[in-house]
C-alpha positions in Angstrom: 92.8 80.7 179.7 90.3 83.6 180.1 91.3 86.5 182.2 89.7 90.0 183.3 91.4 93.3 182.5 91.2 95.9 185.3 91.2 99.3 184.0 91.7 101.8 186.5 94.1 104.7 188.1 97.9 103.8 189.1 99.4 106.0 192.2 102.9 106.0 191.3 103.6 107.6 194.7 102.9 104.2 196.3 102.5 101.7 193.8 98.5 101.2 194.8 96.1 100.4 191.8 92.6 101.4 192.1 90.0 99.7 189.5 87.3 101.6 187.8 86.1 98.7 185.2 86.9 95.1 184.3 86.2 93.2 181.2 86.5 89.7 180.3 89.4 89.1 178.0 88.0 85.7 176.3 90.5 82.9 175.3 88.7 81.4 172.7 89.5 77.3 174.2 86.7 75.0 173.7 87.9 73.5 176.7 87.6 76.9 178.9 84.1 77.2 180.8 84.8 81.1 180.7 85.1 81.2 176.9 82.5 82.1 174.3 83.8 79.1 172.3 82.7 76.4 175.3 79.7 74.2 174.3 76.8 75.7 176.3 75.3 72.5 178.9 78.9 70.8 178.5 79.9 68.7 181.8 83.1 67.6 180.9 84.9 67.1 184.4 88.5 68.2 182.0 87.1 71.5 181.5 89.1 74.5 182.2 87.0 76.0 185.6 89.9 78.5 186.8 90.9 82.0 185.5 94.4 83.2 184.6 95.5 86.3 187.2 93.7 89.5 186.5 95.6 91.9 183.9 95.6 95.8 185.4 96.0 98.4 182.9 96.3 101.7 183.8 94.0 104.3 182.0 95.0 107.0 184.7 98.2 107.9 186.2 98.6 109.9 189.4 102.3 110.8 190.7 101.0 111.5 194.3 100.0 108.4 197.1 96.4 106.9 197.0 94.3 107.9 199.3 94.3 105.6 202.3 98.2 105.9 201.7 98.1 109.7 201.7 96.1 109.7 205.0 98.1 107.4 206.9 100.7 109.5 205.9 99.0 112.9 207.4 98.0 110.9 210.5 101.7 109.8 211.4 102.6 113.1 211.0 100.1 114.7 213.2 101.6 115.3 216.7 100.1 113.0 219.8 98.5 114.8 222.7 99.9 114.7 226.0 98.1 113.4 228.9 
């Protein structure tokens, strides 16, 4: 089946992915509305209509936490005031 491929960064400090592009990887099935192959008008009830999971694939590594995970981390941190 057809996928997309999600290029983008990898935070290694938290494990979060963050895209920057996706492409269509294109499984060449007749049978697969996604594909280039698939007859054009084709009705055919059988016909693959679903994707395969998305594919990431880092292009960038960071060591440090992603950003939302890097300011939750400063807020817990931060002292609460007293009332």
């Amino acid at each position: 089946m057809c996928h997309n491929v999600v290029e983008g960064r990898l935070y290694e400090g938290c494990g979060h992915f963050q895209a920057m592009n996706t492409e269509r990887a294109d499984c060449r099935n007749k049978a697969c509305v996604f594909s280039g192959s698939h007859t054009p008008g084709c009705r055919n009830p059988a016909c693959n209509k679903f994707m395969t999971i998305p594919e990431n694939k880092p292009i960038r590594q960071s060591p440090r936490e992603c950003p939302d995970c890097a300011q939750r981390t400063r807020m817990a941190s931060m002292p609460v005031p007293y009332r």
